[in-house]
C-alpha positions in Angstrom: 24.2 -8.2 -57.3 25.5 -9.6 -60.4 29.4 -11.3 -59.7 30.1 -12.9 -63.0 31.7 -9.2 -63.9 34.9 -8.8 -66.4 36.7 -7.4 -63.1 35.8 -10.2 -61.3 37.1 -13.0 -63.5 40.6 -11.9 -64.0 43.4 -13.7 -63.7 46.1 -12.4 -61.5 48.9 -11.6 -63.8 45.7 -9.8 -65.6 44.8 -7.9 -62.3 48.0 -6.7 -61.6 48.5 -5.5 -65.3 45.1 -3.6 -65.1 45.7 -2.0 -61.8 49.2 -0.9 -63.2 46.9 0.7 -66.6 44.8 2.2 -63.7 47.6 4.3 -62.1 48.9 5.2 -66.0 45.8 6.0 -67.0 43.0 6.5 -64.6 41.0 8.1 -67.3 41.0 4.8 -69.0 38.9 3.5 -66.0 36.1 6.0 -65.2 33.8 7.8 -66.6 34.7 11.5 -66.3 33.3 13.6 -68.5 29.6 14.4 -70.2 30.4 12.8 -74.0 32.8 10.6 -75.5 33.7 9.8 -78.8 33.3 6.3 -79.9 36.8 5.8 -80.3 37.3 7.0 -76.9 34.7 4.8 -76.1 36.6 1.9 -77.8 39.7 3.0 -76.1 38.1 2.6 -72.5 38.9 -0.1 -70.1 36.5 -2.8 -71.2 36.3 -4.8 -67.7 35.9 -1.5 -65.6 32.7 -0.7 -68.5 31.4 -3.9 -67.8 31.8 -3.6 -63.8 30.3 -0.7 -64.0 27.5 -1.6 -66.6 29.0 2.0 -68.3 26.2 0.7 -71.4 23.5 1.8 -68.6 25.1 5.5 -67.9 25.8 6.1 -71.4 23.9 6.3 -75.1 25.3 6.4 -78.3 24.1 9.4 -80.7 24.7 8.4 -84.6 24.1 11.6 -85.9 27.0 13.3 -83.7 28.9 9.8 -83.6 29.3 10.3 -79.4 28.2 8.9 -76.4 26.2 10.8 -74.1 25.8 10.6 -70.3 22.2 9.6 -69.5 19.5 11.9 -67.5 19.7 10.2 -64.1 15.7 11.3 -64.0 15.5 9.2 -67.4 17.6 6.8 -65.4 15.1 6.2 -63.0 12.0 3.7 -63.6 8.8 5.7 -63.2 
Protein backbone atom coordinates (compact mmCIF):
# COMPACT_ATOMS: atom_id res chain seq x y z
CA UNK A 1 0.00 0.00 0.00
CA UNK A 2 1.48 3.08 -0.93
CA UNK A 3 1.80 5.67 2.48
CA UNK A 4 3.81 8.51 1.05
CA UNK A 5 0.07 9.99 0.11
CA UNK A 6 -0.79 13.98 0.09
CA UNK A 7 -3.21 13.05 3.20
CA UNK A 8 -0.71 11.46 4.82
CA UNK A 9 1.97 14.15 4.93
CA UNK A 10 0.11 16.92 6.36
CA UNK A 11 0.99 19.01 8.85
CA UNK A 12 -1.43 19.47 11.62
CA UNK A 13 -2.54 22.98 11.37
CA UNK A 14 -2.95 21.60 7.59
CA UNK A 15 -5.12 18.60 8.79
CA UNK A 16 -7.32 20.45 10.85
CA UNK A 17 -7.91 23.11 8.06
CA UNK A 18 -8.78 20.25 5.54
CA UNK A 19 -11.02 18.44 7.79
CA UNK A 20 -12.79 21.84 8.48
CA UNK A 21 -13.08 22.27 4.16
CA UNK A 22 -14.34 18.62 4.47
CA UNK A 23 -17.42 19.52 6.61
CA UNK A 24 -17.94 22.94 4.34
CA UNK A 25 -17.62 21.27 1.41
CA UNK A 26 -17.70 17.52 1.28
CA UNK A 27 -18.16 17.74 -2.37
CA UNK A 28 -14.70 19.09 -2.56
CA UNK A 29 -13.57 15.71 -1.20
CA UNK A 30 -15.22 12.87 -3.14
CA UNK A 31 -16.02 11.89 -6.13
CA UNK A 32 -19.81 12.04 -6.56
CA UNK A 33 -21.01 12.30 -9.74
CA UNK A 34 -20.39 10.59 -13.43
CA UNK A 35 -18.31 13.82 -15.18
CA UNK A 36 -16.67 16.80 -14.17
CA UNK A 37 -15.53 19.73 -15.76
CA UNK A 38 -11.94 20.42 -15.58
CA UNK A 39 -12.35 23.34 -13.63
CA UNK A 40 -14.30 21.39 -11.27
CA UNK A 41 -11.59 19.10 -11.50
CA UNK A 42 -9.14 21.94 -10.60
CA UNK A 43 -11.31 22.99 -7.88
CA UNK A 44 -11.20 19.49 -6.08
CA UNK A 45 -9.31 18.71 -3.00
CA UNK A 46 -5.92 17.83 -4.38
CA UNK A 47 -4.65 15.62 -1.26
CA UNK A 48 -8.07 13.61 -1.13
CA UNK A 49 -7.37 13.06 -5.40
CA UNK A 50 -4.06 11.92 -4.66
CA UNK A 51 -5.25 9.57 -1.54
CA UNK A 52 -7.54 8.32 -3.57
CA UNK A 53 -5.43 8.02 -6.89
CA UNK A 54 -8.88 9.95 -8.41
CA UNK A 55 -6.25 10.03 -11.91
CA UNK A 56 -7.12 6.07 -11.80
CA UNK A 57 -11.13 6.53 -11.61
CA UNK A 58 -11.23 9.26 -13.91
CA UNK A 59 -10.20 10.27 -17.80
CA UNK A 60 -10.12 13.47 -19.30
CA UNK A 61 -12.10 13.84 -22.76
CA UNK A 62 -10.55 16.99 -24.85
CA UNK A 63 -13.18 17.12 -27.23
CA UNK A 64 -16.01 17.63 -24.47
CA UNK A 65 -13.32 19.37 -22.08
CA UNK A 66 -14.61 16.83 -18.99
CA UNK A 67 -13.58 14.14 -17.01
CA UNK A 68 -15.30 10.97 -17.17
CA UNK A 69 -15.66 8.16 -14.59
CA UNK A 70 -13.90 5.01 -15.83
CA UNK A 71 -15.69 1.51 -16.76
CA UNK A 72 -14.83 -0.51 -13.64
CA UNK A 73 -14.74 -3.56 -16.36
CA UNK A 74 -12.00 -1.33 -18.27
CA UNK A 75 -10.76 -0.92 -14.77
CA UNK A 76 -9.97 -4.29 -14.38
CA UNK A 77 -6.67 -5.99 -15.83
CA UNK A 78 -7.69 -8.77 -18.11
Amino acid sequence: MKTNYALTRMTFVQEQMHETDKKENPERHRLTKDSYEKQEMLDMCFRCADHYEWKKQLQYDAGTNRYYKVELNKMVKK
